[in-house]
Backbone bond lengths (Angstrom), bond angles and torsions (degrees), N, CA, C in turn:
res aa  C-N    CA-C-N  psi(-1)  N-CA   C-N-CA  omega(-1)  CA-C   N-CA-C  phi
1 X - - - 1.450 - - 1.525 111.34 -
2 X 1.693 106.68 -31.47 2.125 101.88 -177.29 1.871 85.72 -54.99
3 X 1.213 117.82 -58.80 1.343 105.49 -137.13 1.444 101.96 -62.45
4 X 1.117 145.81 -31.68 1.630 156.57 159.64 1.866 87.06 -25.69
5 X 1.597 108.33 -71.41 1.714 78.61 -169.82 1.071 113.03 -94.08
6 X 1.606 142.74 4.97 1.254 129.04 135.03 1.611 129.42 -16.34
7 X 1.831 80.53 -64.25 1.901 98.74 170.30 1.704 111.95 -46.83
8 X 1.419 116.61 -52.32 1.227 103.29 -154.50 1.883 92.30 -87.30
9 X 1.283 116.63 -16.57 1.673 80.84 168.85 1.625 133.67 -85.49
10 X 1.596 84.76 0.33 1.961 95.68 -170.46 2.023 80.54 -77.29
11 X 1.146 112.41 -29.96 1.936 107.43 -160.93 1.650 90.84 -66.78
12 X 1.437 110.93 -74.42 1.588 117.99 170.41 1.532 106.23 -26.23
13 X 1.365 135.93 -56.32 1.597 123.92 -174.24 2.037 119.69 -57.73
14 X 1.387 93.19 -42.46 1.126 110.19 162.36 1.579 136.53 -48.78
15 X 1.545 99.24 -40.53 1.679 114.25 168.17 1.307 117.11 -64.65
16 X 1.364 91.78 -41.86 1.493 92.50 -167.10 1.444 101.72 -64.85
17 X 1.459 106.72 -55.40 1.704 98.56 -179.42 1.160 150.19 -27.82
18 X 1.367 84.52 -43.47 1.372 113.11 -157.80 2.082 94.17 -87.90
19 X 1.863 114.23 -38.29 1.005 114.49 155.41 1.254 146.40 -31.99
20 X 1.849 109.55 -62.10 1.488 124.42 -155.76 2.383 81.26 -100.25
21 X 1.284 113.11 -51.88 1.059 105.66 -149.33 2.109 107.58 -96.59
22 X 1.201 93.83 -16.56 2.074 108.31 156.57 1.114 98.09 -29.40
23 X 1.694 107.13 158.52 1.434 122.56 147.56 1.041 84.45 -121.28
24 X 1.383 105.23 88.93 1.900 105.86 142.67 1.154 135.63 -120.09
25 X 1.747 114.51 161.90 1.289 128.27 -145.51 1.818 81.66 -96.70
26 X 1.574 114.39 121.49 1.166 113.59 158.93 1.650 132.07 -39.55
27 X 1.396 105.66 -37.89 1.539 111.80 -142.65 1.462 74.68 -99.78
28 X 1.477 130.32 -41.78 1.628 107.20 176.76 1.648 118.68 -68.84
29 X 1.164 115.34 -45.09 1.658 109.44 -160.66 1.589 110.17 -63.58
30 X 1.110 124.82 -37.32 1.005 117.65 -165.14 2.332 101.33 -102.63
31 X 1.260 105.62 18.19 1.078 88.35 175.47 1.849 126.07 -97.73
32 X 1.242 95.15 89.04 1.459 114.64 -170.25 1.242 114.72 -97.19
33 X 1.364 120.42 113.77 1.548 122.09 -174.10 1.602 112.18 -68.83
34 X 1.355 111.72 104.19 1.694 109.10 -174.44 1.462 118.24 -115.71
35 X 1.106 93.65 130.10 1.396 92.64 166.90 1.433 139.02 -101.06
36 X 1.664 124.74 -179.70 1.385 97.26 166.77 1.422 97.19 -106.20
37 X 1.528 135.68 39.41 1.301 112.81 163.58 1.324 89.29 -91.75
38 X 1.766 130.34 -22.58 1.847 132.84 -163.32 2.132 81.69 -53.67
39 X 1.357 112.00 -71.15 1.208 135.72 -166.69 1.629 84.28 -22.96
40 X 0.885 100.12 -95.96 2.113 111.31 -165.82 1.277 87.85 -35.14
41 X 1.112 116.22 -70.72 1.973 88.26 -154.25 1.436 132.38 -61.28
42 X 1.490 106.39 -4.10 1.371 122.97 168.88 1.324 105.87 -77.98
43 X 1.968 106.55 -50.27 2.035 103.24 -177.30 1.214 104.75 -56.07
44 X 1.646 118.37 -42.97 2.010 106.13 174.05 1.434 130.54 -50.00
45 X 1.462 99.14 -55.50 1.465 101.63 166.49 1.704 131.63 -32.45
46 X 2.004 106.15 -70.37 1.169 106.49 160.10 1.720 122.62 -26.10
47 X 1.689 95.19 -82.38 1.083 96.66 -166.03 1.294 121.47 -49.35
48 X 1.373 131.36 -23.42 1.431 141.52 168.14 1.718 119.57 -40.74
49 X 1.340 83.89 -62.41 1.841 97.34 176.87 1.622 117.67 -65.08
50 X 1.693 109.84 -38.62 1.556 98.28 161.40 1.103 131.83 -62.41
51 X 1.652 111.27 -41.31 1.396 107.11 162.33 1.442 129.39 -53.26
52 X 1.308 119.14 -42.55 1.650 126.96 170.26 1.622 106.22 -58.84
53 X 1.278 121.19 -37.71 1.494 122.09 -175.80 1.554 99.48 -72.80
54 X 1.148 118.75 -51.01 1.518 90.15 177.78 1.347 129.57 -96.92
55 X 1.372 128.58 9.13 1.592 124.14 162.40 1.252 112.56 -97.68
56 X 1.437 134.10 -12.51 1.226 138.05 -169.08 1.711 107.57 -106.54
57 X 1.309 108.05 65.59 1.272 114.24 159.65 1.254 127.93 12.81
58 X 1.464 115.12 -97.73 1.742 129.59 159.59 0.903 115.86 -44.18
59 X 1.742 144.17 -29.15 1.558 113.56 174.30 1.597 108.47 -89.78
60 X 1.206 116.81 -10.86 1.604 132.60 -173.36 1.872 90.20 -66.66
61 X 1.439 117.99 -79.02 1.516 127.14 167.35 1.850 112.83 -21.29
62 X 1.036 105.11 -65.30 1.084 122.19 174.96 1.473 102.54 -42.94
63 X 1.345 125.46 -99.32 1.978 138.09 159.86 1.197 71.82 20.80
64 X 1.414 105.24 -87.74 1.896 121.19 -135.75 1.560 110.11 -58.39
65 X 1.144 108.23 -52.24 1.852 110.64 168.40 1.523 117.17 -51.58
66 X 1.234 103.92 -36.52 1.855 103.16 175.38 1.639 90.19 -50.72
67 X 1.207 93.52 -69.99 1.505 106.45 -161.41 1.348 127.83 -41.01
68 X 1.548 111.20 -38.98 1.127 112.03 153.44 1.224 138.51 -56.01
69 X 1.490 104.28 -40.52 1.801 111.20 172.07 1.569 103.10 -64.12
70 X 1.016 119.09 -46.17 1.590 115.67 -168.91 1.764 116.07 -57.08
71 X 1.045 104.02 -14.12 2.001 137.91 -172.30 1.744 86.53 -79.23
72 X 1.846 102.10 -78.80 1.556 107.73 -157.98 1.518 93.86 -65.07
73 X 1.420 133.45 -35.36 1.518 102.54 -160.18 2.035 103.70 -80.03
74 X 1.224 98.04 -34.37 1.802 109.65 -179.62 1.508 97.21 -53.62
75 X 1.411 138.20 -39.31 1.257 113.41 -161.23 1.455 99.97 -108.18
76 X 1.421 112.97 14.69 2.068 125.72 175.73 1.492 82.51 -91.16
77 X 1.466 134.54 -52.41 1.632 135.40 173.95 1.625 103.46 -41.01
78 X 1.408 111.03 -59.28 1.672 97.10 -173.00 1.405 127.45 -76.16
79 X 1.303 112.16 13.78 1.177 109.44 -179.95 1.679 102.81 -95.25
80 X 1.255 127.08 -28.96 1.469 111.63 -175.00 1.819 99.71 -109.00
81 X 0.980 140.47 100.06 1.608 139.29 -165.64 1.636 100.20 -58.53
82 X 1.494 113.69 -34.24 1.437 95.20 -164.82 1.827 100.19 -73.15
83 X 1.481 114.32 -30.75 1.415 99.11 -173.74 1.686 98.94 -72.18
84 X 0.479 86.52 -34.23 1.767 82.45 176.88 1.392 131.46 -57.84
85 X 1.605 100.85 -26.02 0.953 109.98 165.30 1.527 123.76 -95.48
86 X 1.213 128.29 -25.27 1.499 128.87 137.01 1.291 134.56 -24.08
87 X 1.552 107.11 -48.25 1.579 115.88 -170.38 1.603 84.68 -82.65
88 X 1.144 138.06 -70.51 1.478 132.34 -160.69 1.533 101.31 -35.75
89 X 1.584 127.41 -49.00 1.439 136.82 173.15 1.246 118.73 -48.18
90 X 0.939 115.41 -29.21 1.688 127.55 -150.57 1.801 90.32 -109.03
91 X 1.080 110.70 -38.48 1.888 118.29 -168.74 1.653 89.75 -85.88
92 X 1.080 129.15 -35.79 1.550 123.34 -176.28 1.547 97.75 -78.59
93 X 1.875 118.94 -72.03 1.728 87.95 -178.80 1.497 140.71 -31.97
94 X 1.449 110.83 -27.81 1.108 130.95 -156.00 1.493 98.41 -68.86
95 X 1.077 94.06 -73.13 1.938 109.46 176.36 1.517 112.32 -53.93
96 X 1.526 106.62 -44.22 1.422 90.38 163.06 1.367 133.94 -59.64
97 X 1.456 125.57 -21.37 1.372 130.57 -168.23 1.571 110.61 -90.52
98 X 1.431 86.40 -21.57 2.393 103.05 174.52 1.247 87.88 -65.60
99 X 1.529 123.26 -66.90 1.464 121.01 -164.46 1.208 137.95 -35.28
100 X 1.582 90.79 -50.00 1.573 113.96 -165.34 2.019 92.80 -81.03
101 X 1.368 124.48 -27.64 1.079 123.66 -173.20 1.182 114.15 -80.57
102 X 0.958 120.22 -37.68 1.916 125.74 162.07 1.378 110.36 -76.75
103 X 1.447 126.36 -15.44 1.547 106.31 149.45 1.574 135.98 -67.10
104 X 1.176 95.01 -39.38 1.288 122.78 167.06 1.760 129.95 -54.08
105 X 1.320 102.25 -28.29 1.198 119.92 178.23 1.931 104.06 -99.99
106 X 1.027 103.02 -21.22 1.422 102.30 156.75 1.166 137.98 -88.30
107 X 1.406 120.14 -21.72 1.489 137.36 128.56 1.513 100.82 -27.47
108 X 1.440 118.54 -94.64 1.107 134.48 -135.25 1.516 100.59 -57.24
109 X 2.026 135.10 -18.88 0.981 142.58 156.91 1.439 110.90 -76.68
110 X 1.283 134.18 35.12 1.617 113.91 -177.19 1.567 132.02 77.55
111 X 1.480 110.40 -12.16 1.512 130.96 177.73 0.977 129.77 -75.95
112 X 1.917 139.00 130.33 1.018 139.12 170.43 1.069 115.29 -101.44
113 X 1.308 158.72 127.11 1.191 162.34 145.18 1.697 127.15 -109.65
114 X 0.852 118.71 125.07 1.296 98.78 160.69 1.635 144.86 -63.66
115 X 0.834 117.19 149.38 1.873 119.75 -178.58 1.360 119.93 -30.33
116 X 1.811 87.90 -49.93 1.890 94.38 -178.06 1.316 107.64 -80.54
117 X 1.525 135.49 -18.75 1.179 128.01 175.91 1.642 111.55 -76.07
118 X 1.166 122.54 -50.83 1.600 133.12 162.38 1.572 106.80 -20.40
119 X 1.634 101.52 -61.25 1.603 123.96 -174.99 1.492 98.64 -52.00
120 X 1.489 142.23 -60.10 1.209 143.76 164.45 0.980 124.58 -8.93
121 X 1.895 104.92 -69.00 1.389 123.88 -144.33 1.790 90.37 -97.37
122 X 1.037 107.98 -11.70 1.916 120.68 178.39 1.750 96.12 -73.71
123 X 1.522 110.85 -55.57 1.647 112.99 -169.39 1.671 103.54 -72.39
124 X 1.281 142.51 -40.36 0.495 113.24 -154.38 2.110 109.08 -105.61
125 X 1.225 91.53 5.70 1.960 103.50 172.13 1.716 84.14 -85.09
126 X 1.639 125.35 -28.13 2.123 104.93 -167.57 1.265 84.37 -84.34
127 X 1.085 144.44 -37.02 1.557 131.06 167.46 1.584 120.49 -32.31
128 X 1.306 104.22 -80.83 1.386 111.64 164.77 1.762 116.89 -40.25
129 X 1.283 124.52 -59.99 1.336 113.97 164.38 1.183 139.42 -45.84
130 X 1.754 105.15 -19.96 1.251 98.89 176.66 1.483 143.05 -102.20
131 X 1.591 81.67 8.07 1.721 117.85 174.72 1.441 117.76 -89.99
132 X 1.761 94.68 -31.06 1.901 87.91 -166.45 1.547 104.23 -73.61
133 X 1.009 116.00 -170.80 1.405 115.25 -167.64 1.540 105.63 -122.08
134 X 1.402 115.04 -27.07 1.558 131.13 158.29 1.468 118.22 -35.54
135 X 1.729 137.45 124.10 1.265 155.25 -164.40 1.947 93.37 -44.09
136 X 1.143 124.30 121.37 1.262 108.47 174.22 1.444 121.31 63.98
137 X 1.385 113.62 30.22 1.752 113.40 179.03 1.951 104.84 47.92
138 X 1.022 126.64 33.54 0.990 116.43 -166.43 1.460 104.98 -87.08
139 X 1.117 108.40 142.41 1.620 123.94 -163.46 2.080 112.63 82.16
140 X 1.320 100.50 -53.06 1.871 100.64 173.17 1.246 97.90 -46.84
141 X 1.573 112.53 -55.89 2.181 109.75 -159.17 1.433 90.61 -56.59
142 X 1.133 142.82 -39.00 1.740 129.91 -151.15 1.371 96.77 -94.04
143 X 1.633 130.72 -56.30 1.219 105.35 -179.27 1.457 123.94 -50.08
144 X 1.174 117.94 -52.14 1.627 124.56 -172.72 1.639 107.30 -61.05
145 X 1.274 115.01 -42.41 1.622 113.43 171.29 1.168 111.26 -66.98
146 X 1.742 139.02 -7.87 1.019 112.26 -160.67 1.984 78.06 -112.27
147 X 1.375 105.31 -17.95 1.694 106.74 -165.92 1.765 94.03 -62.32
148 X 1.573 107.55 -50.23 1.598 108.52 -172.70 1.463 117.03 -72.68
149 X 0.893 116.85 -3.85 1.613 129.93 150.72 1.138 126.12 -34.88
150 X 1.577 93.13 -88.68 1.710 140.02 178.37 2.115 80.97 -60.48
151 X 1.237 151.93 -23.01 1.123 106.29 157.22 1.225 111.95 -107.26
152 X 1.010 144.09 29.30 1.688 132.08 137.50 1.142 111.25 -55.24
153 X 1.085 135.40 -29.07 1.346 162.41 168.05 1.848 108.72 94.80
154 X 1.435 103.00 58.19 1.538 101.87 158.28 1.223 106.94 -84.97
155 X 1.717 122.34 -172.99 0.990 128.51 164.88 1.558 131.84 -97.35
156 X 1.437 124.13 161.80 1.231 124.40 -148.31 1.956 105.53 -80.37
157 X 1.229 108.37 -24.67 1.244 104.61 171.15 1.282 116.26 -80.61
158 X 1.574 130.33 -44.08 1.666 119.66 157.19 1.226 108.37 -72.66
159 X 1.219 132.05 -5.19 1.885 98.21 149.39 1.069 150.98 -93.98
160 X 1.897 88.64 -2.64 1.659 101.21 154.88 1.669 124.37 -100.06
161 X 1.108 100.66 -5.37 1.564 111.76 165.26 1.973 100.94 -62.38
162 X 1.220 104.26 -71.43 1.764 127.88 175.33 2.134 82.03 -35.97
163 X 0.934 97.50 -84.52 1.835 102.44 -141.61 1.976 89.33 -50.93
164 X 1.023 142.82 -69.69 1.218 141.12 161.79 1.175 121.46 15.40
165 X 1.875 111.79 -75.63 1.246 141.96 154.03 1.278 123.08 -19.31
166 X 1.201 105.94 -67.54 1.544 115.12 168.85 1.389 122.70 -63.59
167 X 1.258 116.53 -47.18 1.735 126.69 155.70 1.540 107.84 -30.24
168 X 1.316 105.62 -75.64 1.524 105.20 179.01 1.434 128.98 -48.18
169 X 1.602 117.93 -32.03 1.150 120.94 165.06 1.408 128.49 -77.33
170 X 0.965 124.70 -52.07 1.428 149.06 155.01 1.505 122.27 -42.61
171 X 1.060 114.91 -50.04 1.572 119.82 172.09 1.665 126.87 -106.66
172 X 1.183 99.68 -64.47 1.782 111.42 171.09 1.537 112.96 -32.13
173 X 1.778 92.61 -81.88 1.308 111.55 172.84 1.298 126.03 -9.73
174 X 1.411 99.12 -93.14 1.621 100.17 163.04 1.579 142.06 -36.14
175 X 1.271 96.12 -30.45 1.712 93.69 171.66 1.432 136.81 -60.55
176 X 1.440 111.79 -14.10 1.532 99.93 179.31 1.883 96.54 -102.82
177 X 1.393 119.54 -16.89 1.605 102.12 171.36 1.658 108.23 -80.34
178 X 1.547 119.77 2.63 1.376 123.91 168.60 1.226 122.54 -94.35
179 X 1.598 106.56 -6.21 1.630 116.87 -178.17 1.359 89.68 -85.98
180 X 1.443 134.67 -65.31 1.002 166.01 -178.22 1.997 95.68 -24.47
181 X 1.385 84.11 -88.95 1.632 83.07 178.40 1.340 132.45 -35.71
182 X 1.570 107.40 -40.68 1.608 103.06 -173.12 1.504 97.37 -97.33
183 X 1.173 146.88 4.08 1.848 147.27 147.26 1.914 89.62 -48.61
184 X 1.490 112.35 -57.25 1.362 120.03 -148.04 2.267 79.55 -67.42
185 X 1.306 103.98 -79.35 1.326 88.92 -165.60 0.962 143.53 -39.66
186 X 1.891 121.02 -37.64 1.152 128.80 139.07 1.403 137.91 -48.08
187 X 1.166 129.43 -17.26 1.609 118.96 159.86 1.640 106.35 -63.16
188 X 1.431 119.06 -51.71 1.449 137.38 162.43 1.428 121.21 -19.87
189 X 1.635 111.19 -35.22 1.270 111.15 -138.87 1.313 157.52 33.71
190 X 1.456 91.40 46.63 1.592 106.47 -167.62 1.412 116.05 -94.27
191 X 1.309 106.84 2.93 1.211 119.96 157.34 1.147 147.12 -89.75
């Protein structure tokens, strides 16, 4: 749970940056095709999960125990600054290297975007991932990356060409040197 808000302050450091110290073009970054059907399905959503949070017993219990752990391990972080200051390092490369890799993969389809827009369409697919309940947000990260796409207003076949790309790198990829590794640690018993 620390690293969740690790994550979200390395994302927040990034905004800002990319905010106060960007050269960005007003009339592009923020030109996001919105709607008010986007509006409702977000007010459903919300309101959905409060309602589920408070009649649903066990996931309500649950909420609260995350929450608590996320408390004891964040304030086990403030007690030593240098690890703390590691993980903040380590949670910022991280996001930086998603970023730069889903830019890149939008490159690599013909796409221009800018950094801070990338950064967007990055926060708001870990959003979606971090709700679905699927191994790795898998399927949430692609719709929502491909939805914040489709409102920059690319098109739907390079933005599923683009979001794919990144899937494959980002997720796929890695899995067989992750099979690999934990065969290796577990013969070891380092587990």
């Amino acid at each position: 749970a620390s690293e969740r808000i690790i994550g979200f302050l390395g994302i927040v450091t990034l905004l800002l940056i990319f905010s106060i110290f960007g050269t960005i073009n007003s009339n592009s970054w923020l030109s996001i095709s919105f709607t008010w059907l986007h509006a409702a399905v977000v007010g459903i959503l919300l309101i959905l999960s409060v309602v589920v949070l408070k009649y649903k017993n066990s996931w309500r219990r649950e909420f609260v125990r995350a929450g608590k752990d996320a408390k004891q391990q964040f304030l086990m972080l403030l007690e030593s600054p240098m690890d703390l200051v590691l993980a903040y390092a380590s949670g910022l490369m991280m996001t930086i290297m998603y970023v730069l890799c889903l830019y890149f993969s939008l490159k690599a389809v013909g796409v221009t975007l800018s950094v801070l827009q990338v950064l967007i369409v990055y926060i708001t697919s870990i959003i979606a991932k971090g709700v679905s309940p699927t191994p790795g947000g898998l399927g949430a990260l692609e719709l929502a990356m491909a939805a914040s796409l489709q409102g920059f207003g690319l098109a739907g076949d390079t933005t599923y060409a683009a979001v794919v790309l990144y899937r494959i790198a980002t997720y796929w990829l890695p899995l067989p040197f992750g099979i690999v590794a934990y065969r290796y640690i577990s013969a070891r018993n380092y587990l």
